[in-house]
C-alpha positions in Angstrom: 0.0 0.0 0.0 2.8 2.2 0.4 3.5 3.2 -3.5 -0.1 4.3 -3.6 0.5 6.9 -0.6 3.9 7.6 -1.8 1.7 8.3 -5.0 -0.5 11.0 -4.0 2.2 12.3 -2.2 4.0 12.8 -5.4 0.8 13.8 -7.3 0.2 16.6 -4.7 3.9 17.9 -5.3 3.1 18.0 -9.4 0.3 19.6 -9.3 1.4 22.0 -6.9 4.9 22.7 -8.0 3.7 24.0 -11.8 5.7 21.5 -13.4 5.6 22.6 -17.1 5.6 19.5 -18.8 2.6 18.2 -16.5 0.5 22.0 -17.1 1.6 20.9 -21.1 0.2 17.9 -21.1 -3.0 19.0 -19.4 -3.1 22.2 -21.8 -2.8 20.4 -24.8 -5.4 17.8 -23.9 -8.2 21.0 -23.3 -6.8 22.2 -26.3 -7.3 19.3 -28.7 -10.5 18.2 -26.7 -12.0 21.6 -27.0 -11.3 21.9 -30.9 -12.3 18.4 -31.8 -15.9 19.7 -29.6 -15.9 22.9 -32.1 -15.6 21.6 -35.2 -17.8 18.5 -33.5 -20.6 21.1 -33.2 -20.2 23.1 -36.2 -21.0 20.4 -38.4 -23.3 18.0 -35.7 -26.1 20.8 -34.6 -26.7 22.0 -38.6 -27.3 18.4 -39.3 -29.2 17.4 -36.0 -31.8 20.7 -37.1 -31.8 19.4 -40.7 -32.8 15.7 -40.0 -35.7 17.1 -37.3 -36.9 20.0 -39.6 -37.2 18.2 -42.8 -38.9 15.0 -44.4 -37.2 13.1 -47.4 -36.6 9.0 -48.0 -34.0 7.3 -44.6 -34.3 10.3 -42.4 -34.9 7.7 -39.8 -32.2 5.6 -40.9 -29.8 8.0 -40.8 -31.0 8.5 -37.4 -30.5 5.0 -36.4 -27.3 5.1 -37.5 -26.0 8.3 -36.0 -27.8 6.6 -32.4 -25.8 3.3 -33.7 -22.2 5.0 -34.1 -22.2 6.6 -30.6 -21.3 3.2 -29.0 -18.4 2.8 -31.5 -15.0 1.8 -29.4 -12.3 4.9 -30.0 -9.7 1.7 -31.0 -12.1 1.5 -34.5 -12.5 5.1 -34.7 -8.7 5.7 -34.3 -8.1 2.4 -36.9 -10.4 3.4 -39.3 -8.8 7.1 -39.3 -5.2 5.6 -39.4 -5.8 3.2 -42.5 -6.6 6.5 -44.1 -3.9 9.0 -42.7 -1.0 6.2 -42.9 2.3 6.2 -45.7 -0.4 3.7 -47.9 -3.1 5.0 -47.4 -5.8 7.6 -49.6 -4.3 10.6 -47.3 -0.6 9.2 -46.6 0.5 11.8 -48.6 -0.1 14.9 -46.5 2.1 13.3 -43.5 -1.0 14.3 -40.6 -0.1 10.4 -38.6 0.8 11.2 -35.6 0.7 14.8 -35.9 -2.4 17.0 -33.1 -4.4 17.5 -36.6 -4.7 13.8 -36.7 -5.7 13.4 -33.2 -8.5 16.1 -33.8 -9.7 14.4 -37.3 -9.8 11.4 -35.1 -11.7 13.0 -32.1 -14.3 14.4 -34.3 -15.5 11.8 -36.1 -15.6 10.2 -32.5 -18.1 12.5 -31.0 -20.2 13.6 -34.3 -22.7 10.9 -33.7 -22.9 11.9 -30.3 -23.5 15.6 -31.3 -25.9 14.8 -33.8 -27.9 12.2 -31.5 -28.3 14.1 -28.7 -29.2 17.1 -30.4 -32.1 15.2 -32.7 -33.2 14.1 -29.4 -33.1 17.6 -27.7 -35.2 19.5 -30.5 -37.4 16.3 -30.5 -38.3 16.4 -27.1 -39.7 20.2 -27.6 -43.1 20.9 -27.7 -44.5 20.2 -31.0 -46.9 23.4 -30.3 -43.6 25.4 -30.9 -43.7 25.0 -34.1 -47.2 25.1 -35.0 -47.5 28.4 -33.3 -44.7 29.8 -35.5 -45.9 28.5 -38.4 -49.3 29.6 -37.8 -47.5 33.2 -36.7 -46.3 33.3 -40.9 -42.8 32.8 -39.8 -40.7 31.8 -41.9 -38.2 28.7 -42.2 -35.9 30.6 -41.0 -37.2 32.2 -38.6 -38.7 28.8 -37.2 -34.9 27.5 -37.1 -33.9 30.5 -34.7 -37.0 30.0 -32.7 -36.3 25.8 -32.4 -32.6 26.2 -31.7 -33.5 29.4 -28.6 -36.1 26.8 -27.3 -33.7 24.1 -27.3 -30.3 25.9 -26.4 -30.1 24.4 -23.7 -30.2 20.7 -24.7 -27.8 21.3 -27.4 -25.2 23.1 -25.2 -25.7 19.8 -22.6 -25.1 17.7 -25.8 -21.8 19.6 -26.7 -21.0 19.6 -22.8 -21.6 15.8 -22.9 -19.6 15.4 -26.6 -16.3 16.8 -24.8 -16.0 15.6 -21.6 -16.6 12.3 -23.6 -13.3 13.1 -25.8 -11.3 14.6 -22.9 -11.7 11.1 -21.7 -10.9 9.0 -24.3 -7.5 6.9 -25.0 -7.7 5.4 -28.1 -7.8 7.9 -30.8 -5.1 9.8 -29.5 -2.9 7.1 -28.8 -3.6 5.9 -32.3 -3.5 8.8 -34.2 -1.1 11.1 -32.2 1.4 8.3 -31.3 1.8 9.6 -27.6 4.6 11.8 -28.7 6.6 13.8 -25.5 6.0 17.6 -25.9 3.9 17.3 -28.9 0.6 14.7 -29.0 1.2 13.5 -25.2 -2.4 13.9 -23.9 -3.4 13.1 -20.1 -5.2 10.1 -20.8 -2.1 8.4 -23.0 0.2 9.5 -20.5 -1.6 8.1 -17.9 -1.5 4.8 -19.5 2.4 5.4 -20.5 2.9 6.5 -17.0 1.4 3.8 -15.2 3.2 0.9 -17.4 6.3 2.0 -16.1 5.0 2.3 -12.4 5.4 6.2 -12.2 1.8 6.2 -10.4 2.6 10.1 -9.1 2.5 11.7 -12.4 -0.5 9.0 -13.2 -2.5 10.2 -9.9 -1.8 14.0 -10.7 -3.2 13.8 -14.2 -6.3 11.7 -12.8 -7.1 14.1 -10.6 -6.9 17.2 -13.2 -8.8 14.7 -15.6 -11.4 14.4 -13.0 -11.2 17.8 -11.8 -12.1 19.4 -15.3 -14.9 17.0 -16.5 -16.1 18.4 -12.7 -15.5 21.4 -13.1 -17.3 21.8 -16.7 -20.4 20.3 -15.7 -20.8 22.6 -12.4 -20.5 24.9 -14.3 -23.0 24.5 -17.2 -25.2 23.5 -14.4 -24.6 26.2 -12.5 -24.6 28.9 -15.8 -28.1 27.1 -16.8 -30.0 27.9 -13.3 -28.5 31.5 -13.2 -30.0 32.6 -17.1 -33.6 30.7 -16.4 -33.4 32.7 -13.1 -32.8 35.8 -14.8 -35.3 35.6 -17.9 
């Protein structure tokens, strides 16, 4: 029991001595996380609106398969990415294996389904009088999209809230894709698992408890951002 003491001993003294290679390693893992969420939401929430708002031939399968793709392991994400990316493969070309761009292509495809799933089920969940009423109002499409996305804002900003603590959290892409690289693609959760193999449990405890500490400390704050605007309105 005494290496897991001597391990939170040495987990307080990293976290508290500024270390810059553990602040990098934390740093870059918001950064990537927080980019792959962007670009996750930029082209999830468009689509999401589109397959609620309008009617054609496999909406609904499309749906199922969005709802289908959010329990894909990160391992298949980060191999399908890598056969692509890789010297042979369609992509190889452009040298992105192993590179941060690489572990955001591979982070975004992993939470897109969970954007877009969570966001169809957000605006679904609205009252279907909404729309009706702003129909019946002579608003336009347009005008019915701004009124569905301010009724649902606040699903869709849990959905994004949910999409990245999900890929601030995940292992596999990054190791895949970024190669766990020192100074450079080294995220908390691959360095974690690098860490621990070698039995350095301090640096391993400290990055747990930032990993934690952040997924926390995103939540309490949507929650607590959420009560304070319906309070105010």
């Amino acid at each position: 029991m005494d290496y897991i003491f001597d391990g939170i001993s040495e987990a307080i003294r990293l976290i508290a001595s500024g270390d810059p290679e553990f602040w990098s390693i934390v740093w870059l893992s918001v950064k990537l996380s927080s980019i792959s969420t962007l670009l996750a939401s930029l082209l999830g929430v468009p689509v999401a609106f589109f397959l609620v708002l309008r009617r054609f031939t496999g909406r609904d399968l499309l749906i199922t398969v969005s709802n289908s793709l959010m329990s894909v392991p990160t391992v298949v994400i980060g191999l399908f990415v890598y056969s692509i990316l890789s010297r042979r493969g369609p992509l190889g070309d452009l040298s992105l294996l192993f590179t941060q761009t690489a572990v955001v292509i591979g982070q975004t495809l992993l939470i897109l389904p969970v954007v877009i799933s969570l966001t169809v089920s957000s605006i679904r969940s609205l009252d279907k009088n909404v729309r009706e009423t702003a129909s019946s109002l002579g608003a336009s499409r347009k005008q019915q999209l701004v009124v569905f996305f301010k009724e649902a804002r606040f699903g869709v900003a849990a959905c994004l809230v949910t999409a990245f603590s999900r890929v601030f959290a995940e292992v596999g892409v990054s190791m895949m894709l970024g190669g766990n690289i020192r100074n450079y693609t080294r995220t908390i959760t691959t360095a974690i698992a690098l860490e621990t193999s070698k039995g350095e449990f301090g640096l391993s405890i400290a990055l747990g408890i930032v990993l934690l500490a952040v997924a926390f400390a995103i939540n309490f704050m949507f929650l607590k951002f959420t009560k304070l605007y319906r309070t105010t309105e």
